[in-house]
ROFI-237412 format. One record per residue (C-alpha): residue in three letters; x, y, z negated. Coordinates in steps of 0.05 Angstrom, whole numbers, padded with zeros to 5 digits, always signed. Layout:
AlaXYZ...
This chain:
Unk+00058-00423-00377Unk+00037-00356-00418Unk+00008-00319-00360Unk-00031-00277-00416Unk-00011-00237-00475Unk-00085-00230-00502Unk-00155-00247-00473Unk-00223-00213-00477Unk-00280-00254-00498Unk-00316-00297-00451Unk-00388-00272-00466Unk-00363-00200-00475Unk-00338-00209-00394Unk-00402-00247-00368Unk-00442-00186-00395Unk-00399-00140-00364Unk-00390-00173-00303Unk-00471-00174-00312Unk-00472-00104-00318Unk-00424-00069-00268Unk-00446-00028-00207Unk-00395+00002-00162Unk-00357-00026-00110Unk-00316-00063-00151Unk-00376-00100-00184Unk-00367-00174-00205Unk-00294-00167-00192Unk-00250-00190-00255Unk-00195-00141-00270Unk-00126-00169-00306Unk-00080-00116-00323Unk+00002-00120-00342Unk+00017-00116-00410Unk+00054-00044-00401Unk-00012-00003-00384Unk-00061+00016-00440Unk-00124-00020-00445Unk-00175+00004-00507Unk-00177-00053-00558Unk-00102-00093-00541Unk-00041-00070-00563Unk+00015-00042-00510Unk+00068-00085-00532Unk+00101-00081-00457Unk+00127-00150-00465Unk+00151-00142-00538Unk+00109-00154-00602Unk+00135-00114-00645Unk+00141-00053-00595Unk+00066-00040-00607Unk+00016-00065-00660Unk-00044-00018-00665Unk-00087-00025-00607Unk-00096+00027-00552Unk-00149+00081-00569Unk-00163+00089-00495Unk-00158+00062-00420Unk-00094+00085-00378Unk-00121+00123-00320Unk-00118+00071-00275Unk-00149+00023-00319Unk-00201+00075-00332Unk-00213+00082-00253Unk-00220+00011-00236Unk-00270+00003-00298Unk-00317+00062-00267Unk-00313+00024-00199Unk-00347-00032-00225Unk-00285-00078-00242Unk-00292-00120-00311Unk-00227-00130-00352Unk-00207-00199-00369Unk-00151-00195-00413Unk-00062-00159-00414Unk-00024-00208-00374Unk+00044-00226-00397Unk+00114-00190-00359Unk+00178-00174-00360Unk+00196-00146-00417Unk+00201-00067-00413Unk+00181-00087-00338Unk+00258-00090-00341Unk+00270-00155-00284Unk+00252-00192-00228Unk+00240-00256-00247Unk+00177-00271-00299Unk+00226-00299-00351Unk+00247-00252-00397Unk+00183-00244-00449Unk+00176-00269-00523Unk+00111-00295-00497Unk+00145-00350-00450Unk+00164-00350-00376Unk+00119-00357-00320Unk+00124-00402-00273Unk+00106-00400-00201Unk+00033-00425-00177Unk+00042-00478-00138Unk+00108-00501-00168Unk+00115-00500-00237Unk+00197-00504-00226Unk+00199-00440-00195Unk+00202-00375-00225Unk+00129-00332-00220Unk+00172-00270-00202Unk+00159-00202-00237Unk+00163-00161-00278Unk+00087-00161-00265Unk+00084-00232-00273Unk+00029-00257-00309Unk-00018-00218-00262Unk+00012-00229-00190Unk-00007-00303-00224Unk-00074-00296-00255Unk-00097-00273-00175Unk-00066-00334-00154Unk-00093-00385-00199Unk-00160-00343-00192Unk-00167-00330-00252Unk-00183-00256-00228Unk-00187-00222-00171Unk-00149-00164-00177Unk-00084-00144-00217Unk-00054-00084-00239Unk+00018-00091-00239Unk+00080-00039-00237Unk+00133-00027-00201Unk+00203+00008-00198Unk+00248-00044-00170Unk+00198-00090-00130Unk+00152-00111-00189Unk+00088-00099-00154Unk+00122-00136-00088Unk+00168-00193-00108Unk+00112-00227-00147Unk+00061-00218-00095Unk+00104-00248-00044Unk+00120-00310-00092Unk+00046-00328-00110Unk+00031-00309-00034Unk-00016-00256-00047Unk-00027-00183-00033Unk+00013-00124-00071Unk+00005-00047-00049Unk+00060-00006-00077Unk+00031+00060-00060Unk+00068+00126-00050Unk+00101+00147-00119Unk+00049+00195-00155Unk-00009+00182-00121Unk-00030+00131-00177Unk-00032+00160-00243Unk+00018+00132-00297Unk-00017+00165-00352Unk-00020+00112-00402Unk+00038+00067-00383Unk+00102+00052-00413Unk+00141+00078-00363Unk+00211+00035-00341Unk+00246+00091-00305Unk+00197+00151-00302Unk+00217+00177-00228Unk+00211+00116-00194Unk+00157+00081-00233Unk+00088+00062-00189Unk+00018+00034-00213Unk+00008-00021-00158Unk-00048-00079-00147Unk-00052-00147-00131Unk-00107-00184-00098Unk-00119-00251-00055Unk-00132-00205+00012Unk-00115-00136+00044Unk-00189-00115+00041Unk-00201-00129-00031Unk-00127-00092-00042Unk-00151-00035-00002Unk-00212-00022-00041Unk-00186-00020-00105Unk-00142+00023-00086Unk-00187+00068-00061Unk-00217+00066-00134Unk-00152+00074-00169Unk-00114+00128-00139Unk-00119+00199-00137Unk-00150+00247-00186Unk-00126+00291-00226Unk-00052+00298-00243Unk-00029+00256-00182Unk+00008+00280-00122Unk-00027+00324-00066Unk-00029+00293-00002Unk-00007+00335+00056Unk-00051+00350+00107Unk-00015+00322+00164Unk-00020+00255+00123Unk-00034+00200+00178Unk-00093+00161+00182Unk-00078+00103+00216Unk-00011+00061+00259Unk-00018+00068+00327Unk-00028+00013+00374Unk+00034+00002+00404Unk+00081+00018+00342Unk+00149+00015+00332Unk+00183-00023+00273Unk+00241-00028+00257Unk+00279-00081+00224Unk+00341-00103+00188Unk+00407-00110+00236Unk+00430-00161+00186Unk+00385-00198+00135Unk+00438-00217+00075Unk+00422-00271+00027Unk+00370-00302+00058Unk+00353-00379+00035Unk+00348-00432+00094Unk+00290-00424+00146Unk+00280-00353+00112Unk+00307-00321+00180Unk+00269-00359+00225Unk+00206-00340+00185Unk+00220-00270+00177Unk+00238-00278+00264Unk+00164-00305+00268Unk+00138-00245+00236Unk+00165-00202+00275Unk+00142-00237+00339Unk+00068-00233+00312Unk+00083-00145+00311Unk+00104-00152+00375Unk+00049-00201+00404Unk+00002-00137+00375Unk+00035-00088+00425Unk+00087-00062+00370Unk+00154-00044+00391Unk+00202-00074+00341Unk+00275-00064+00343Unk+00341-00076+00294Unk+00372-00016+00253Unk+00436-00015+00213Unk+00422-00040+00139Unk+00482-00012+00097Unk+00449+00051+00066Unk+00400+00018+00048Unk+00429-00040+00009Unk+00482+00008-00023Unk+00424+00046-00048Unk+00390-00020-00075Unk+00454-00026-00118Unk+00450+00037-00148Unk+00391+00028-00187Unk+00425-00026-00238Unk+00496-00028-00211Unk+00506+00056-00223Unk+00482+00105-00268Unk+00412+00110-00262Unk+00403+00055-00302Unk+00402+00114-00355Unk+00330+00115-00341Unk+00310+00051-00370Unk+00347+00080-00443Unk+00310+00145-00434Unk+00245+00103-00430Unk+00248+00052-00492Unk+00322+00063-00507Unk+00306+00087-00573Unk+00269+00033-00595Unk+00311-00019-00562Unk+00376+00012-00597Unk+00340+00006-00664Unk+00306-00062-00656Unk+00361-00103-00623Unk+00341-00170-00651Unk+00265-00151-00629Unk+00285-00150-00558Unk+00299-00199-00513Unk+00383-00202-00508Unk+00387-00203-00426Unk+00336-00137-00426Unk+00371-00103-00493Unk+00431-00120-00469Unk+00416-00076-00395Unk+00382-00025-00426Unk+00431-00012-00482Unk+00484-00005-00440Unk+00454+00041-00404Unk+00451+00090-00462Unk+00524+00090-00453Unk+00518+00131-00384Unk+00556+00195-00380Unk+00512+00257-00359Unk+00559+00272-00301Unk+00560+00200-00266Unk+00488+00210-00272Unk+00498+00268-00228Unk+00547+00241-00185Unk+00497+00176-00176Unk+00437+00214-00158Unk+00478+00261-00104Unk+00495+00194-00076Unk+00429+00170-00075Unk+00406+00232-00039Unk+00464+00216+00019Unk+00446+00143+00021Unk+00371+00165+00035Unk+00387+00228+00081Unk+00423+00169+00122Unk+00374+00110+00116Unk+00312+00157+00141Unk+00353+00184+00194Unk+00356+00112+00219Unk+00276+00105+00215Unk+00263+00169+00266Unk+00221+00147+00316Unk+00194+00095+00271Unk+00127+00079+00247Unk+00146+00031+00199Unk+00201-00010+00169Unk+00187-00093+00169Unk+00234-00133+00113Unk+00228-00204+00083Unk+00196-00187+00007Unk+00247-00232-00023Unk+00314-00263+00001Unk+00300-00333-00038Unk+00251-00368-00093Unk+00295-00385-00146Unk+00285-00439-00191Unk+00279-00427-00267Unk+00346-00472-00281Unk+00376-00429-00226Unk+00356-00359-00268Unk+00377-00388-00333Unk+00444-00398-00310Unk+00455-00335-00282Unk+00398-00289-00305Unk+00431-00220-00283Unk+00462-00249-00215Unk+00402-00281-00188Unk+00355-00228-00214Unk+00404-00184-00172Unk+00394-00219-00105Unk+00317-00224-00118Unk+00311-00145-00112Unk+00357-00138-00048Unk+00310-00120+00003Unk+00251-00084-00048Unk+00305-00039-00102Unk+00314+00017-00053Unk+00248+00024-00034Unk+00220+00070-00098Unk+00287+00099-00093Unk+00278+00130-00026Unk+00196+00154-00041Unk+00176+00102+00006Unk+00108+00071+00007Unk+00096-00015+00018Unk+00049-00065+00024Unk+00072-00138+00013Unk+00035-00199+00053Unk+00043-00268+00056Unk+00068-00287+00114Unk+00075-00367+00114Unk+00112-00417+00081Unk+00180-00449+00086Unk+00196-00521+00060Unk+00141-00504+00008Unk+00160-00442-00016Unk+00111-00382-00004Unk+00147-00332+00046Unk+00125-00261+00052Unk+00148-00189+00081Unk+00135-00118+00064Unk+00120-00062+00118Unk+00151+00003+00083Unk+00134+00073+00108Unk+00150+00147+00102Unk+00121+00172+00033Unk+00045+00191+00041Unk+00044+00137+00108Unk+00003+00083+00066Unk-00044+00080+00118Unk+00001+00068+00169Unk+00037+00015+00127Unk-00031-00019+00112Unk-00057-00021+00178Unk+00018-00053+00211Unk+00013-00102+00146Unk-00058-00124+00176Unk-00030-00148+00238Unk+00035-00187+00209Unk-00003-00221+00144Unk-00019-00299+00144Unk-00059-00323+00091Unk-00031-00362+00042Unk-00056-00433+00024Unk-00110-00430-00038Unk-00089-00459-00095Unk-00126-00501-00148Unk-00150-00465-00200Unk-00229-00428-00220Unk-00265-00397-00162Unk-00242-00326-00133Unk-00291-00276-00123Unk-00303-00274-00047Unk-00261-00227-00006Unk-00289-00154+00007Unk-00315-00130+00073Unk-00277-00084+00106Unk-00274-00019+00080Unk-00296+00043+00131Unk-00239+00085+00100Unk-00169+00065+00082Unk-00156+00073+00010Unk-00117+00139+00020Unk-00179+00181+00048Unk-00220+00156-00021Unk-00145+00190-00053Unk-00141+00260-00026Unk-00117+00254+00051Unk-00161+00298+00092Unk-00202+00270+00153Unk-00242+00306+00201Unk-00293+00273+00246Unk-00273+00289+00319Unk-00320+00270+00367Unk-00295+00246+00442Unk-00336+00234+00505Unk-00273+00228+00567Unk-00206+00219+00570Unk-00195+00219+00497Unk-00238+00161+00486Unk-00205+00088+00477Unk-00163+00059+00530Unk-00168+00124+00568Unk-00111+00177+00591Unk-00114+00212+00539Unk-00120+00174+00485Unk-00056+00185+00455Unk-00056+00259+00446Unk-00102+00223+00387Unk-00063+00165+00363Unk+00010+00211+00361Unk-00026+00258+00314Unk-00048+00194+00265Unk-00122+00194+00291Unk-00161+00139+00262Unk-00212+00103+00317Unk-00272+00104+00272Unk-00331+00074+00323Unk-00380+00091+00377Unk-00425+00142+00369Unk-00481+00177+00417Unk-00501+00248+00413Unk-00571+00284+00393Unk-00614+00275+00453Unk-00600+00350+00466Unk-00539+00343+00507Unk-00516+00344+00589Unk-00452+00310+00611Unk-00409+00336+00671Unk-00353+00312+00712Unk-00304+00373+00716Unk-00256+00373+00780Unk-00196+00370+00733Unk-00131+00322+00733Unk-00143+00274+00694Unk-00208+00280+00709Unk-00254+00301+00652Unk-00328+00307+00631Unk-00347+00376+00598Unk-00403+00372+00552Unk-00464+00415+00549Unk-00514+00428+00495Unk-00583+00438+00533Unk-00643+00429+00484Unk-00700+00395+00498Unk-00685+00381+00563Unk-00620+00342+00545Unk-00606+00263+00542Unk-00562+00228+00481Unk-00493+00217+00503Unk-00451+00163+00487Unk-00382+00177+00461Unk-00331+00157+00395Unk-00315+00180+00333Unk-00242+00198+00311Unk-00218+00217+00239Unk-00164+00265+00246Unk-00108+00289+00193Unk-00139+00365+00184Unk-00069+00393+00208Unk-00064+00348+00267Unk-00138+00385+00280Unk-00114+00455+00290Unk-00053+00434+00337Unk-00100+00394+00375Unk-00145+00449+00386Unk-00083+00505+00400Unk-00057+00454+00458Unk-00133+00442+00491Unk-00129+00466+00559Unk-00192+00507+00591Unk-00246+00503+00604Unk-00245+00445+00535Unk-00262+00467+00472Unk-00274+00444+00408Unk-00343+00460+00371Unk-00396+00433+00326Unk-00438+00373+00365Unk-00503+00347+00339Unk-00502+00259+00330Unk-00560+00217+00336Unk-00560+00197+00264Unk-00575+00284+00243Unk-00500+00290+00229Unk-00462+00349+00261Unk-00389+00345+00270Unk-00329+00376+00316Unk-00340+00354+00383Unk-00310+00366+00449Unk-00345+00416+00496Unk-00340+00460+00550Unk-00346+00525+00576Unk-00421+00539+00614Unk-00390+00568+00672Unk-00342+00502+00677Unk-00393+00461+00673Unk-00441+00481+00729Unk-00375+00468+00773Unk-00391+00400+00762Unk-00438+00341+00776Unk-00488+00325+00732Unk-00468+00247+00705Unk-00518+00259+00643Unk-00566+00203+00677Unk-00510+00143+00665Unk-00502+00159+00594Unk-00430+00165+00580Unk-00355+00167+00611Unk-00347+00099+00618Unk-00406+00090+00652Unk-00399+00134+00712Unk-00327+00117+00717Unk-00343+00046+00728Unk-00394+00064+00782
């Protein structure tokens, strides 16, 4: 099995691994063979595409590196990231984990496998067609397709340019979420909008597939399990009509843009036939052969097809598919390398298509086979997506191979505040607190619940005759008492709606916290207040409500 195109030194990584600070430190980094790392040739999966080595990182590469992650080595794809199934690369197929009969999946291969095996603990990969997903779901691991553009592609061959996507692999969702913190973002990338949501509400709503075409044996049943554990959560999950979406999965190979691939490499593949491998020269010299105006007429269709499929998500947090339809074997692929690579992508082609964003999770096993499923959101809803994913995953069983690094702690922050979405600390001490009336005037605006919190000892709390009833909040000085009340991370638009629909005598203004911090905080208008009783003696909402 070549799950590597080219290695680093051993010594060279203990010294950096030695070395590195950051919150990445002592994690070993393998990266696909189609992203620049200084030192190794990009050869994308084909020798002679590159010889000279890279001068510099790829951006991403360059980002994990400054978090403290330690390259190992260019893991083997793909070729051109052009397929699904780890077979098509001068370098040798890869074969699944746990069962060396079965394809590893790809493009992204080699490093969907090298997590696996442990031979490192995170994985760049790429995706445009379900690269970053299909592989992860194979090896059972973790893949994060993020939101096109809000990972850098500077220094990657690109496959198709519009729908390409720098994604990682890792054992678990908090190691995933971490590195992606490190990795996207920064210059050049996509601005996140400042209703971006923080966080999936409680009691969600999912939607599924109406029909689930191709699946293997038992894959139904396990894909029907996972959708029991969303609902056991409190989620709300419900079918939806899965046409438009599969129609739009076709288009990517079956219709015209495929003419991406040739604008890509096309060149070099139309020069260099008997350099390339025959099934990926073979798809992407054809598709040098696509007229300008069924280009056109393709991508109008495409816009339909996604007009219609989002329509179907409104009211939806999330969309819940299986990753893959089936594991094929690598007798199965050689025999029919284009059909079978075809059925592989049916529920992850449209995906990049439509701008969506995914997370892929294992999600148990059937008759040995690892079985996954990908929660898909709106674009910019990654930490919506990641936070539903939580709450369906099942970890995978280990497999034998060289010790992982140990799985991260949770990180405070989903990876898309460390990338540019904007969140305000809101503090609540009533009805907006957890569990209480008003909670969800938070949670509908994509509040994140970000812990308790008490007040500078500075403070008076007051029950205010109001339906429901709320405390108001008091600044006092000296003569005050620390209150107890929670912190909420708000999207910075969701912030001034809040404030515009606050009712009197509320109000929203800077509150002192125990630790020196000051942040936005509810309060309440002094002539209010002395309207009500004085509750500051039991400390908090809770308390006097349970009086």
């Amino acid at each position: 099995m070549s799950i590597w195109i080219a290695q680093r030194a051993p010594g060279d990584v203990a010294a950096d691994l030695g070395a590195a600070t950051g919150p990445l430190a002592g994690l070993r980094l393998a990266v696909k063979g189609n992203v620049d790392v200084a030192g190794f040739p990009t050869t994308a999966g084909c020798p002679a595409y590159a010889s000279e080595p890279a001068e510099s990182d790829a951006v991403a590469v360059a980002r994990l590196k400054a978090a403290g992650a330690t390259v190992v080595g260019v893991t083997n794809l793909d070729q051109f990231a052009t397929g699904l199934v780890g077979q098509r690369s001068p370098y040798g197929g890869v074969h699944d984990a746990r069962r060396p009969a079965y394809v590893s999946g790809g493009s992204s291969s080699g490093s969907a496998v090298a997590v696996a095996l442990g031979l490192a603990d995170i994985a760049i990969g790429t995706d445009t067609a379900g690269s970053g997903r299909v592989p992860a779901a194979f090896q059972g691991i973790v893949g994060i397709k993020p939101t096109l553009g809000t990972v850098s592609t500077a220094g990657v061959v690109p496959a198709c340019r519009s729908w390409d996507a720098v994604t990682i692999f890792a054992r678990d969702l908090n190691t995933a979420d971490t590195a992606m913190a490190a990795m996207a973002g920064g210059p050049g990338t996509r601005t996140w909008p400042a209703g971006t949501p923080l966080a999936a509400p409680s009691a969600a709503r999912v939607a599924v597939p109406a029909e689930l075409p191709a699946l293997a044996a038992g894959w139904a049943a396990a894909f029907a399990e996972a959708a029991d554990r969303l609902r056991a959560g409190g989620c709300t999950v419900e079918p939806v009509p899965f046409a438009t979406f599969l129609n739009a999965a076709k288009l990517l190979y079956e219709g015209a843009l495929v003419a991406e691939r040739h604008a890509a490499v096309g060149d070099f593949v139309d020069a260099h036939p008997d350099l390339v491998d025959p099934i990926v020269g073979a798809i992407i010299g054809a598709a040098g052969a696509v007229r300008a105006s069924d280009l056109v007429r393709d991508m109008g269709r495409l816009r339909d097809l996604r007009d219609a499929s989002l329509a179907l998500l409104d009211g939806f947090d999330a969309l819940l598919v299986p990753t893959a339809p089936c594991h094929p074997t690598i007798v199965e692929v050689a025999a029919e390398p284009v059909a079978v690579n075809s059925r592989v992508g049916t529920y992850t082609n449209f995906c990049n298509l439509f701008d969506l964003c995914a997370v892929a999770v294992p999600s148990g096993t059937v008759d040995g086979a690892q079985f996954g499923v990908t929660v898909l959101a709106r674009p910019f809803h990654d930490a919506v997506a990641l936070d539903l994913a939580r709450r369906v995953t099942v970890p995978a069983s280990s497999v034998a191979g060289p010790a992982a690094a140990a799985p991260l702690p949770p990180p405070t922050l989903p990876w898309p505040v460390h990338a540019g979405a904007t969140a305000v600390p809101l503090l609540v001490v009533g009805a907006h607190l957890r569990g209480q009336p008003l909670e969800h005037e938070l949670v509908t605006r994509g509040a994140r619940w970000a812990g308790p919190v008490k007040t500078a000892a500075s403070y008076e709390l007051r029950a205010l005759p109001t339906t429901p009833p709320k405390p108001g909040l008091v600044r006092t000085g000296p003569d005050g008492a620390p209150i107890d009340g929670e912190l909420w991370l708000l999207p910075v638009a969701a912030l001034g709606g809040f404030l515009a629909a606050l009712p009197a005598p509320m109000n929203l203004g800077p509150v002192e916290l125990d630790d020196g911090r000051w942040v936005t905080g509810f309060g309440c208008a002094a002539d209010a207040a002395a309207t009500g009783a004085d509750i500051t003696g039991y400390g908090g909402w809770r308390s006097w409500l349970a009086v």
